[in-house]
LUMVOLUM-587888 format. One record per atom (N, C-alpha, C): residue in one letter; chain; atom name; x, y, z. Coordinates in Angstrom, 3 decimals. Layout:
BEGIN
aa=A | ch=A | at=CA | x=X | y=Y | z=Z
...
***
This chain:
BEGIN
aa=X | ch=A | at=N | x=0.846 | y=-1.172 | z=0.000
aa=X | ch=A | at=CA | x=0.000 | y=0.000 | z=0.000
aa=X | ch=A | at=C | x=0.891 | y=1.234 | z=0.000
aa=X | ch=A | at=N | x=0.861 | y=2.258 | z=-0.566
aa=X | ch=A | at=CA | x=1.301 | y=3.347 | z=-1.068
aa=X | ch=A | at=C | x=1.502 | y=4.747 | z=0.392
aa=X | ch=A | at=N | x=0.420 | y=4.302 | z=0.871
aa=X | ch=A | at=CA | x=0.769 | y=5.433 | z=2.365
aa=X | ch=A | at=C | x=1.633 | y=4.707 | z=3.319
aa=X | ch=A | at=N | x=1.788 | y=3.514 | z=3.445
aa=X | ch=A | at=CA | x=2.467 | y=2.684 | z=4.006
aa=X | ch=A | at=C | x=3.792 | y=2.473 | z=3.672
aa=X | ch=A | at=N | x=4.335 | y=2.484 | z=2.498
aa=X | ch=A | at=CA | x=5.527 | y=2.769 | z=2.029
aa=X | ch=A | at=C | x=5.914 | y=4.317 | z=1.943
aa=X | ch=A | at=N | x=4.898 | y=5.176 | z=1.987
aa=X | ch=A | at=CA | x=5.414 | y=6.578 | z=1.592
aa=X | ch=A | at=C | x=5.605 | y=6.938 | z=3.531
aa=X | ch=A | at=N | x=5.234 | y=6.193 | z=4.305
aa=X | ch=A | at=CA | x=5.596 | y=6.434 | z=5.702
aa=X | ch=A | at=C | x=6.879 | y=5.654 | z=5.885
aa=X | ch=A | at=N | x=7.361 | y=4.750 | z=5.632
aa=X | ch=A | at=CA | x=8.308 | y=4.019 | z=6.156
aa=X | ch=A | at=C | x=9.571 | y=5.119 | z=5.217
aa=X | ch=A | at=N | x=9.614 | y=5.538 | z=4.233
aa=X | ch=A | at=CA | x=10.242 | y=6.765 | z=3.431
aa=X | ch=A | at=C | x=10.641 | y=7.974 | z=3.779
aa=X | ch=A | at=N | x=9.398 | y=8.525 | z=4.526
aa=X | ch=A | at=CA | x=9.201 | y=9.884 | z=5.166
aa=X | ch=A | at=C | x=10.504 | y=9.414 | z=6.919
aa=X | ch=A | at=N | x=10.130 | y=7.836 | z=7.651
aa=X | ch=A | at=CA | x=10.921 | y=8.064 | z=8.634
aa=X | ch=A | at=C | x=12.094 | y=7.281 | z=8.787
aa=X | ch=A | at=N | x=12.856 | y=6.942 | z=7.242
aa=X | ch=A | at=CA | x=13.896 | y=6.855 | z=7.099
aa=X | ch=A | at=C | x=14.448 | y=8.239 | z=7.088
aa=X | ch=A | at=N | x=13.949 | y=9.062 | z=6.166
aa=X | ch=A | at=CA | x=14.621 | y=10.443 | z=5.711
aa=X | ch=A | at=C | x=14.508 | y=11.106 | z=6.661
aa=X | ch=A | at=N | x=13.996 | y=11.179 | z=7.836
aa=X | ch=A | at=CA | x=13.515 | y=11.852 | z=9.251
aa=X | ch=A | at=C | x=14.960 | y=11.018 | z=9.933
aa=X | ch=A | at=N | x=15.167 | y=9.724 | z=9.524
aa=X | ch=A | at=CA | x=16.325 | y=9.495 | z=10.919
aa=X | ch=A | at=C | x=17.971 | y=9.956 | z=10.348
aa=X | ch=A | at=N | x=17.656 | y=9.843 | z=8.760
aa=X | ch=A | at=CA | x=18.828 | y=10.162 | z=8.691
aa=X | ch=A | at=C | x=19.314 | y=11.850 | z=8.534
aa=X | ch=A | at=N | x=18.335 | y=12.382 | z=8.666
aa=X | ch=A | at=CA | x=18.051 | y=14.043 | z=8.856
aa=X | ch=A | at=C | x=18.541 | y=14.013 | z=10.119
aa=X | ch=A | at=N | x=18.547 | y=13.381 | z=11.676
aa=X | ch=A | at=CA | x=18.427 | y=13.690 | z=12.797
aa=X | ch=A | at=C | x=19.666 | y=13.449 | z=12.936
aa=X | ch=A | at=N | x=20.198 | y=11.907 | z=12.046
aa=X | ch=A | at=CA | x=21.473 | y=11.852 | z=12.834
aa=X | ch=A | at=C | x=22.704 | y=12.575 | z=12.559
aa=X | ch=A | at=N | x=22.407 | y=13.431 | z=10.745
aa=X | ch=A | at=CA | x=23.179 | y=14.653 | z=10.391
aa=X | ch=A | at=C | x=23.126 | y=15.830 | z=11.449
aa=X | ch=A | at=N | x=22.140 | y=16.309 | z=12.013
aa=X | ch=A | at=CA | x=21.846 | y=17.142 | z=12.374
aa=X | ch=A | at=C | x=22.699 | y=16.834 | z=14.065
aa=X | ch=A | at=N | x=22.755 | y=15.976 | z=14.745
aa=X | ch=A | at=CA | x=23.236 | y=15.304 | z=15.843
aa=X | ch=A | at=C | x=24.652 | y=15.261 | z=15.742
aa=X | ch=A | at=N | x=25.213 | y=15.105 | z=14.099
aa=X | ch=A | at=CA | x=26.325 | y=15.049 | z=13.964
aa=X | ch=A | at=C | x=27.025 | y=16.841 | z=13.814
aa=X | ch=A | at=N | x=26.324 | y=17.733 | z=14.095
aa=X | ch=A | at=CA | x=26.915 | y=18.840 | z=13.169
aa=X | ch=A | at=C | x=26.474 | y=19.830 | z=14.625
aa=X | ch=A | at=N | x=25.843 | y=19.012 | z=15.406
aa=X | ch=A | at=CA | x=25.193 | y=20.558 | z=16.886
aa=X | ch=A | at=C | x=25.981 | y=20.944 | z=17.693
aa=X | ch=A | at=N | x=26.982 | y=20.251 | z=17.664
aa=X | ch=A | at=CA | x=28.411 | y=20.799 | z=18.874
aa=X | ch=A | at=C | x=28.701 | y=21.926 | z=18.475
aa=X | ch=A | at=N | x=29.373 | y=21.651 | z=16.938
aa=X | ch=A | at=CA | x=29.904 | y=22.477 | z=16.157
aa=X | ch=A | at=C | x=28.541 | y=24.118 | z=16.350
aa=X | ch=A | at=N | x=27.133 | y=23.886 | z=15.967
aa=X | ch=A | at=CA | x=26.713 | y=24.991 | z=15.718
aa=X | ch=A | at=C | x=26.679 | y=25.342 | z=16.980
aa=X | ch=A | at=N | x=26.597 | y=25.030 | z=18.161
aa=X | ch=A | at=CA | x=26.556 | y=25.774 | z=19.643
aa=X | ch=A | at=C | x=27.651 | y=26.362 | z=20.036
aa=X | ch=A | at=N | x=29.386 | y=25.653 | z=19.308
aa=X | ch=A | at=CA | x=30.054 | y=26.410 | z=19.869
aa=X | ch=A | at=C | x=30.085 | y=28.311 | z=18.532
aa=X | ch=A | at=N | x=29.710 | y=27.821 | z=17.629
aa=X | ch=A | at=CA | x=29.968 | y=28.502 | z=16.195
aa=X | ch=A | at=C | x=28.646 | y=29.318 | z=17.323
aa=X | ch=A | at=N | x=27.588 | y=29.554 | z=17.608
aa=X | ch=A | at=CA | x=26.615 | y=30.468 | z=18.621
aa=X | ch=A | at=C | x=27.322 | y=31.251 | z=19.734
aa=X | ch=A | at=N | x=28.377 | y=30.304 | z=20.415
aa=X | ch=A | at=CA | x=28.667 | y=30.513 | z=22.116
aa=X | ch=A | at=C | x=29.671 | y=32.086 | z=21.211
aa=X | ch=A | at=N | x=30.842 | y=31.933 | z=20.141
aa=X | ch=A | at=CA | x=31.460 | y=32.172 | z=19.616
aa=X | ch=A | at=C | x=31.061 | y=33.834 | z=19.272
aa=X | ch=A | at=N | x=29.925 | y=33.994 | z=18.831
aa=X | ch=A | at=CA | x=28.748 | y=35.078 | z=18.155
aa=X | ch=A | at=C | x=28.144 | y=36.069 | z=19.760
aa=X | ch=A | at=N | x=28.435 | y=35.699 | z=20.827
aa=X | ch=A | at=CA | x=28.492 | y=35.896 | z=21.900
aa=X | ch=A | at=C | x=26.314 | y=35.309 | z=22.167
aa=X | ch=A | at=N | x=26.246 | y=34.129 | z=22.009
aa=X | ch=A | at=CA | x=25.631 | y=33.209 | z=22.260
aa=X | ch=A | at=C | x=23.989 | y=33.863 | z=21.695
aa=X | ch=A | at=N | x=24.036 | y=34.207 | z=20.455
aa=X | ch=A | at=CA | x=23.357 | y=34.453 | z=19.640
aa=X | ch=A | at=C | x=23.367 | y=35.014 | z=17.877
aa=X | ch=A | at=N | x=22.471 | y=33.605 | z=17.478
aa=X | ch=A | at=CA | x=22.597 | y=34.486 | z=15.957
aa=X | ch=A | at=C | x=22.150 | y=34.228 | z=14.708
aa=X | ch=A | at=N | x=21.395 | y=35.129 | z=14.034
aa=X | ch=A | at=CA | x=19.964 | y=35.495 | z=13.454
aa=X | ch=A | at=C | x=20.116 | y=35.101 | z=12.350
aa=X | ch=A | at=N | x=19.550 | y=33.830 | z=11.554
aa=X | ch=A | at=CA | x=19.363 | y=33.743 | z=9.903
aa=X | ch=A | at=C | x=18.200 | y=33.230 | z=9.400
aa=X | ch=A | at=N | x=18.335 | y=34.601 | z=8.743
aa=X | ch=A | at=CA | x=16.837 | y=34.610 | z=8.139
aa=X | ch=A | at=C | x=15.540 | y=34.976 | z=9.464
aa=X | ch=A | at=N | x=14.454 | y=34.430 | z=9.676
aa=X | ch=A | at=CA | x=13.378 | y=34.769 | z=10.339
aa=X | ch=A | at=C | x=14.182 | y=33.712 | z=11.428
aa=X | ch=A | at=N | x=14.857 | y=33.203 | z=11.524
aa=X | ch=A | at=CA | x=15.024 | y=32.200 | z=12.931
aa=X | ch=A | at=C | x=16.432 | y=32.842 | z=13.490
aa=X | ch=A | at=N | x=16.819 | y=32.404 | z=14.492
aa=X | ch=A | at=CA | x=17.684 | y=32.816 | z=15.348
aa=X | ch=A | at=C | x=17.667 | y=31.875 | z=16.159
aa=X | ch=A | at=N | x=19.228 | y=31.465 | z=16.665
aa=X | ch=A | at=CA | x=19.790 | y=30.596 | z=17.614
aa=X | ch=A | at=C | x=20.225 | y=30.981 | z=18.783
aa=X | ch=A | at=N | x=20.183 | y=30.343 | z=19.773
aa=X | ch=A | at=CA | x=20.474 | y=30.672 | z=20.960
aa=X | ch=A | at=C | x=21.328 | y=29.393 | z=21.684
aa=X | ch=A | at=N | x=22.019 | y=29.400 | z=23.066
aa=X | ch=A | at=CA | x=22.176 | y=28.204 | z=23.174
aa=X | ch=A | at=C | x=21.824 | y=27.888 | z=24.708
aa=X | ch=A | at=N | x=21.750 | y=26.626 | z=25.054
aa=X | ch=A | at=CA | x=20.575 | y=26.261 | z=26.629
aa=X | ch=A | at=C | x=21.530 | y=25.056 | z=26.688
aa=X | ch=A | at=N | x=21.811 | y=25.107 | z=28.078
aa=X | ch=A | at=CA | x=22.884 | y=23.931 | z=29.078
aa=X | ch=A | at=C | x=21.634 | y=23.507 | z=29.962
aa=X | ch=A | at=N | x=21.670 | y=22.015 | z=29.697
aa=X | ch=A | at=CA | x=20.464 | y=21.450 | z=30.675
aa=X | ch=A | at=C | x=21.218 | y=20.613 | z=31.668
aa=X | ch=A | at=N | x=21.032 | y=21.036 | z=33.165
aa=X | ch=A | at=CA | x=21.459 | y=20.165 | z=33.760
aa=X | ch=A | at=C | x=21.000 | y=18.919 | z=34.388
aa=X | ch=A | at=N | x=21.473 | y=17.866 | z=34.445
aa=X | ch=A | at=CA | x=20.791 | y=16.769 | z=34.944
aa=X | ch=A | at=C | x=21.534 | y=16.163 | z=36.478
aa=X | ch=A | at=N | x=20.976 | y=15.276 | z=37.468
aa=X | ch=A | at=CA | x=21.037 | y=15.164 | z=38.743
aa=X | ch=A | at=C | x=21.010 | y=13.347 | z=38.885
aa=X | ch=A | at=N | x=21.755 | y=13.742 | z=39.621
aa=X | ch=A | at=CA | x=21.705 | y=12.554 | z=40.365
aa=X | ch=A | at=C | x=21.271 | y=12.264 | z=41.968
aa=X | ch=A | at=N | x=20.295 | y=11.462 | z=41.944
aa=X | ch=A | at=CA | x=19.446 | y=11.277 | z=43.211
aa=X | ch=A | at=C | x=19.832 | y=10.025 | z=44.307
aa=X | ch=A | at=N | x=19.931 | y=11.011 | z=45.911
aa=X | ch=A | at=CA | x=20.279 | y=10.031 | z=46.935
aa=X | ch=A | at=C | x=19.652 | y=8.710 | z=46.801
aa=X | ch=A | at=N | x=19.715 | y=8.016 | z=47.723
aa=X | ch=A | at=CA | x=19.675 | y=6.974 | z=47.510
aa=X | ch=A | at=C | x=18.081 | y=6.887 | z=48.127
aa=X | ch=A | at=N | x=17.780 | y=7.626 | z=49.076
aa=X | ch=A | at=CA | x=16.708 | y=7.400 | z=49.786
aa=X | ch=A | at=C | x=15.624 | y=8.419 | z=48.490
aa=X | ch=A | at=N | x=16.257 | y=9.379 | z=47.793
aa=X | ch=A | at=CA | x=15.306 | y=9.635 | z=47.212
aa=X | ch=A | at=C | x=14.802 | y=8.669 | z=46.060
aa=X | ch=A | at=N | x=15.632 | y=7.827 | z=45.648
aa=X | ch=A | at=CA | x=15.735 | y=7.178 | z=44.254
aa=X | ch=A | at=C | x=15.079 | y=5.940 | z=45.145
aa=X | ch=A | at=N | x=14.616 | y=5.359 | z=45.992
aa=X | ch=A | at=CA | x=14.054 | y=4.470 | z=46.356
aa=X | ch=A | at=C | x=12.172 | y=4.464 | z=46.562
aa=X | ch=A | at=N | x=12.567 | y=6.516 | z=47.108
aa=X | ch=A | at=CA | x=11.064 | y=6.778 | z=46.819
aa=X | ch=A | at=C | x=10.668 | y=6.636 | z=45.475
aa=X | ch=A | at=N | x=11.475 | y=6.944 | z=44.452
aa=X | ch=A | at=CA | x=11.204 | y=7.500 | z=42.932
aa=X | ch=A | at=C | x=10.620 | y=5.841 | z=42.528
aa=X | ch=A | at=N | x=11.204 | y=4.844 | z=42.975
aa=X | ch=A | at=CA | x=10.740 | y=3.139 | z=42.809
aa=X | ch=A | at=C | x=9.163 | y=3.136 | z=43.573
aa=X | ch=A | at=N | x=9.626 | y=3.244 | z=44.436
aa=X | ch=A | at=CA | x=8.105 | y=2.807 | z=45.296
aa=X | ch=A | at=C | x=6.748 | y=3.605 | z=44.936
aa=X | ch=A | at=N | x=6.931 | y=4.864 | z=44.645
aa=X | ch=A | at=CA | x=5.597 | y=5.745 | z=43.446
aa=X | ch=A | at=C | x=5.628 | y=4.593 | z=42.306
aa=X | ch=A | at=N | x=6.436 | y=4.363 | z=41.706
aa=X | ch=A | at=CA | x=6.512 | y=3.666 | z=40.301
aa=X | ch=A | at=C | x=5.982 | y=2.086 | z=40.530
aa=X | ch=A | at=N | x=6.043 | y=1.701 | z=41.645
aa=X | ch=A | at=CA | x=5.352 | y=0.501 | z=42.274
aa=X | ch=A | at=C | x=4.021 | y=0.905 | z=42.249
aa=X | ch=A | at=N | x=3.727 | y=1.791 | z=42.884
aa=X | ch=A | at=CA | x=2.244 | y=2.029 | z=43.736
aa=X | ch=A | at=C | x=1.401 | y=2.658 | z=42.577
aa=X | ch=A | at=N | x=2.188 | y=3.314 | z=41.579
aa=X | ch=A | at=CA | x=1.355 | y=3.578 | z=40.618
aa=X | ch=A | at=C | x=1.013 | y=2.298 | z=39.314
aa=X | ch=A | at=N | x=2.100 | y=1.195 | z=39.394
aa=X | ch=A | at=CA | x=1.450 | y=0.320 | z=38.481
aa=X | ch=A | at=C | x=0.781 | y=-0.671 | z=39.252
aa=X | ch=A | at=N | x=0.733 | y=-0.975 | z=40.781
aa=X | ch=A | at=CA | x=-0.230 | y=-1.664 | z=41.603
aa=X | ch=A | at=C | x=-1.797 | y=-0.678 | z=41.376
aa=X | ch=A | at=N | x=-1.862 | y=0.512 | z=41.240
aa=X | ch=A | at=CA | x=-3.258 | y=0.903 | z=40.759
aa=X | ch=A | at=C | x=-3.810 | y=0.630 | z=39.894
aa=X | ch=A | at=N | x=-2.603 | y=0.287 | z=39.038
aa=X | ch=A | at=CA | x=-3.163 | y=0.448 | z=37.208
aa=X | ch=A | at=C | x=-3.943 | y=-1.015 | z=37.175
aa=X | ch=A | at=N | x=-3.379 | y=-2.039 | z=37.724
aa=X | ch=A | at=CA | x=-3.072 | y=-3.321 | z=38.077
aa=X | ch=A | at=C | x=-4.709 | y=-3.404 | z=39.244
aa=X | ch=A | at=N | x=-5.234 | y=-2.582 | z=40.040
aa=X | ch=A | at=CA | x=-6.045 | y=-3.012 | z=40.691
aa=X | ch=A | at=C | x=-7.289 | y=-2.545 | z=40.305
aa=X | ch=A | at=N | x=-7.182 | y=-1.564 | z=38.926
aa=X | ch=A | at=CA | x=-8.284 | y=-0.522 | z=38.590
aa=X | ch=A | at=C | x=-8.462 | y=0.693 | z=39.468
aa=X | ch=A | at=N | x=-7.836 | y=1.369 | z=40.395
aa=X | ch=A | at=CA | x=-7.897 | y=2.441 | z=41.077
aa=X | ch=A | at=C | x=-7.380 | y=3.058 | z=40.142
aa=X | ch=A | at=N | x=-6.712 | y=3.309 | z=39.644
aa=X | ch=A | at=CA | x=-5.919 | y=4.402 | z=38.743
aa=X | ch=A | at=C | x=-7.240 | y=4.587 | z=37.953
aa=X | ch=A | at=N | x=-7.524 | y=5.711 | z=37.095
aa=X | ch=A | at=CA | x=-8.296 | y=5.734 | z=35.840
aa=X | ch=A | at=C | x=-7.384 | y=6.049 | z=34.730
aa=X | ch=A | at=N | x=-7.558 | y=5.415 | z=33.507
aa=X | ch=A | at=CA | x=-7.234 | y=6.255 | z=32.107
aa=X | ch=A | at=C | x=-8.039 | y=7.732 | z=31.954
aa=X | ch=A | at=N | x=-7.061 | y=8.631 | z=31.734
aa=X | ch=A | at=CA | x=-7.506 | y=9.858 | z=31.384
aa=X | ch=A | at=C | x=-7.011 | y=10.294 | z=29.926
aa=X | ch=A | at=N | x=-7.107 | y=9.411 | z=29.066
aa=X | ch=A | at=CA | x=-7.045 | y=9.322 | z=27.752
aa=X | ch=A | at=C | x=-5.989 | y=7.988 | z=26.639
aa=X | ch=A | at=N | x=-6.164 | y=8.081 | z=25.414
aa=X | ch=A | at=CA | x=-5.537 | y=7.208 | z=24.823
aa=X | ch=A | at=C | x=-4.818 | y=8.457 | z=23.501
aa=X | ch=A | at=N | x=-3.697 | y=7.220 | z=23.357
aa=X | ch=A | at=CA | x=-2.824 | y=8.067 | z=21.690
aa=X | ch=A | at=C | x=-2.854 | y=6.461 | z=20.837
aa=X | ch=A | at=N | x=-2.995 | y=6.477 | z=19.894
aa=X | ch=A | at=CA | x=-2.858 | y=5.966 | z=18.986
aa=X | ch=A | at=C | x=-1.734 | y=6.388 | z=17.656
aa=X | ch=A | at=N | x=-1.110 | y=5.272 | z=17.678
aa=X | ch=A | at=CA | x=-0.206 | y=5.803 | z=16.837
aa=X | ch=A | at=C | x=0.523 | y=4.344 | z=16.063
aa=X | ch=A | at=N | x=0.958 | y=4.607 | z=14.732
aa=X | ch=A | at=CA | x=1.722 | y=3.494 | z=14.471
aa=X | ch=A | at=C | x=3.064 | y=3.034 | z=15.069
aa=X | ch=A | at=N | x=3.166 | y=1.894 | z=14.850
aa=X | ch=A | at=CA | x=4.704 | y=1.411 | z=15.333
aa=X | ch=A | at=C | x=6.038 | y=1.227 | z=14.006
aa=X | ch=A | at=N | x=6.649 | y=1.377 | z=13.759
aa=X | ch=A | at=CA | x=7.332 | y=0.779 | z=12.241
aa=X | ch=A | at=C | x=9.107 | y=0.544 | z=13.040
aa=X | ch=A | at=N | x=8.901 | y=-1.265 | z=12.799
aa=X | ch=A | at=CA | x=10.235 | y=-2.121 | z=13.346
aa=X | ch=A | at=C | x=10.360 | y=-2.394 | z=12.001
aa=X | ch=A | at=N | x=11.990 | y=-2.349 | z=11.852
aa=X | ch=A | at=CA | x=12.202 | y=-3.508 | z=10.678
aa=X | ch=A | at=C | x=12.371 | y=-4.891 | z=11.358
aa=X | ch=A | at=N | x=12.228 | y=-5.676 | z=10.407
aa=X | ch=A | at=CA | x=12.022 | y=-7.093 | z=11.119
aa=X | ch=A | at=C | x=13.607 | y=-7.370 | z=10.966
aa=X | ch=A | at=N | x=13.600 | y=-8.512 | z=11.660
aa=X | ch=A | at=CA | x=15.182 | y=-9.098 | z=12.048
aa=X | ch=A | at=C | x=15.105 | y=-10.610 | z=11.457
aa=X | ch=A | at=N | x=15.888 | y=-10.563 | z=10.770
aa=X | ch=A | at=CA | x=16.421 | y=-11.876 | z=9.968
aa=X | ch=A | at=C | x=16.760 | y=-12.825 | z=10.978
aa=X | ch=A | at=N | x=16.490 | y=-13.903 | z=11.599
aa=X | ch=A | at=CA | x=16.479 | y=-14.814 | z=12.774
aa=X | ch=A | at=C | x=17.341 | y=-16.090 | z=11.687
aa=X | ch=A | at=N | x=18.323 | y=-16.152 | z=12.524
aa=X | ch=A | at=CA | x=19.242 | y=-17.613 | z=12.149
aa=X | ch=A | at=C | x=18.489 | y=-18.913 | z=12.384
aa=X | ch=A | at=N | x=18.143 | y=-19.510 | z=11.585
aa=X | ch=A | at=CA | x=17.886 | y=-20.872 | z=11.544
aa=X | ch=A | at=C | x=19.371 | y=-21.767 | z=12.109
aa=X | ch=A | at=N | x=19.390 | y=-22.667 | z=12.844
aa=X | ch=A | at=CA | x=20.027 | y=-23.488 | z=13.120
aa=X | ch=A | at=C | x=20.411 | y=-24.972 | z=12.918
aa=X | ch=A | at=N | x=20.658 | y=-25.528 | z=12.194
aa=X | ch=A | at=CA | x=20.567 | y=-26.946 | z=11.674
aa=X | ch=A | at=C | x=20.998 | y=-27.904 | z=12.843
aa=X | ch=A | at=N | x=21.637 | y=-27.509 | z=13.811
aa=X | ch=A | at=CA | x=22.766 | y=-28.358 | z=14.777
aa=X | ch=A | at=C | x=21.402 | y=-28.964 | z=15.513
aa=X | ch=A | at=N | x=21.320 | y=-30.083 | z=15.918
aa=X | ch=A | at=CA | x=20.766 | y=-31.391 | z=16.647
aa=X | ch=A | at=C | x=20.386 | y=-30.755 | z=17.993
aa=X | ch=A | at=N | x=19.142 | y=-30.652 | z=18.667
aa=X | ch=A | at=CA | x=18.899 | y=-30.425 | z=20.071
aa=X | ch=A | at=C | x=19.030 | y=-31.900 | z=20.814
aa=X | ch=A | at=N | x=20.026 | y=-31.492 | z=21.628
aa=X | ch=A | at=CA | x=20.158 | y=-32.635 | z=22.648
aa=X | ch=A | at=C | x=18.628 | y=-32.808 | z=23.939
aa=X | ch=A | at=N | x=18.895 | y=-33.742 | z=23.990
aa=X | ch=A | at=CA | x=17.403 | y=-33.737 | z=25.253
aa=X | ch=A | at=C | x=18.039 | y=-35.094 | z=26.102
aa=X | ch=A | at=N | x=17.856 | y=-34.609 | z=27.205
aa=X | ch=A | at=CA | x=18.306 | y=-35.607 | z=28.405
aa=X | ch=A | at=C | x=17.302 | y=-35.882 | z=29.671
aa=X | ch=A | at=N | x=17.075 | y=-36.849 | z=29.311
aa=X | ch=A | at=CA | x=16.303 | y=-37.363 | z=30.567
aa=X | ch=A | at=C | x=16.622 | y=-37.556 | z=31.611
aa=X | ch=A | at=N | x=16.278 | y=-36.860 | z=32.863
aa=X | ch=A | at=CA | x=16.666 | y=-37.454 | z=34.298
aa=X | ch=A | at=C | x=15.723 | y=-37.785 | z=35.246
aa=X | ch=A | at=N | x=16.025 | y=-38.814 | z=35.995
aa=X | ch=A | at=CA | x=15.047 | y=-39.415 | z=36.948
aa=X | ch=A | at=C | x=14.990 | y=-38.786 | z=38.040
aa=X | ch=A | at=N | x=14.045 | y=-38.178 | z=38.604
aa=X | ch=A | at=CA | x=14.387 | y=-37.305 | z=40.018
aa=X | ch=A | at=C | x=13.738 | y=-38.283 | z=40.950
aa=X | ch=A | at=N | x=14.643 | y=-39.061 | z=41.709
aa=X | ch=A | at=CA | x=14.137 | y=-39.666 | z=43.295
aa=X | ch=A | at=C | x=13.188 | y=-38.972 | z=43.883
aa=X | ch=A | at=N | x=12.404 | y=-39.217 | z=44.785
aa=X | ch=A | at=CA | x=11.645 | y=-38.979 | z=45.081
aa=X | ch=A | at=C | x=11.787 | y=-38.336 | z=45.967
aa=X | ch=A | at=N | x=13.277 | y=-38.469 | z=46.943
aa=X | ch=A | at=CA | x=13.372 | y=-37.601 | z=48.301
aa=X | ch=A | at=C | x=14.054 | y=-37.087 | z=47.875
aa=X | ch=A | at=N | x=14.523 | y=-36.077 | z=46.820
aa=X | ch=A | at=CA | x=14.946 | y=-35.008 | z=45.656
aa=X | ch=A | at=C | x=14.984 | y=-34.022 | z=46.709
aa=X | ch=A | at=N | x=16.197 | y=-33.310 | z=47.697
aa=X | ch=A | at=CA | x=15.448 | y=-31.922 | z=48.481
aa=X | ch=A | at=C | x=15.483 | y=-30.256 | z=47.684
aa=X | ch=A | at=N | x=13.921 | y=-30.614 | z=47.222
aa=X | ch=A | at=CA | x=13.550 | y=-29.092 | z=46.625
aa=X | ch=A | at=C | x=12.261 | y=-28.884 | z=46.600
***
């Protein structure tokens, strides 16, 4: 089908757009920092933003588990409600899986009866 191929098209050219673009952003932030951290082409203009990220005690990162427990024990008991749905496609390429010709061994063992387990 024709929208189906013209999507799998559209997010090839979308990944390999991102990973040019991923490859070339150091360069334009310092080529910004450089401009004294601004600079205008055409109707757009660049700027540049340092995000910092954290690392959490231990007692907090245990709370951050136990919400993440207690919220899928709701989901899990029906207390939680859905407050909406997204729908959206998925697109995997499939994976070529090795066939194996080599012989499965199988071994029988007798487990006694006073077996301790």
């Amino acid at each position: 089908m024709q929208i189906l191929e013209d999507y799998i098209n559209i997010h090839s050219q979308i990944k390999q757009l991102e990973k040019k673009m991923n490859e070339i952003k150091l360069n334009v932030a310092v080529l910004v920092e450089q401009q004294n951290g601004y600079v205008k082409v055409g109707e757009f203009y660049f700027t540049v933003q340092t995000k910092q990220t954290f690392s959490y005690s231990k007692e907090v990162s245990a709370l951050e588990l136990q919400l993440k427990n207690r919220k899928k024990l709701e989901e899990i008991k029906g207390i939680a409600k859905v407050k909406g749905f997204s729908t959206y496609p998925v697109l995997k390429k499939e994976e070529k899986k090795e066939v194996s010709n080599a012989p499965i061994a199988v071994r029988a063992f007798e487990i006694e009866e006073d077996f301790p387990y």
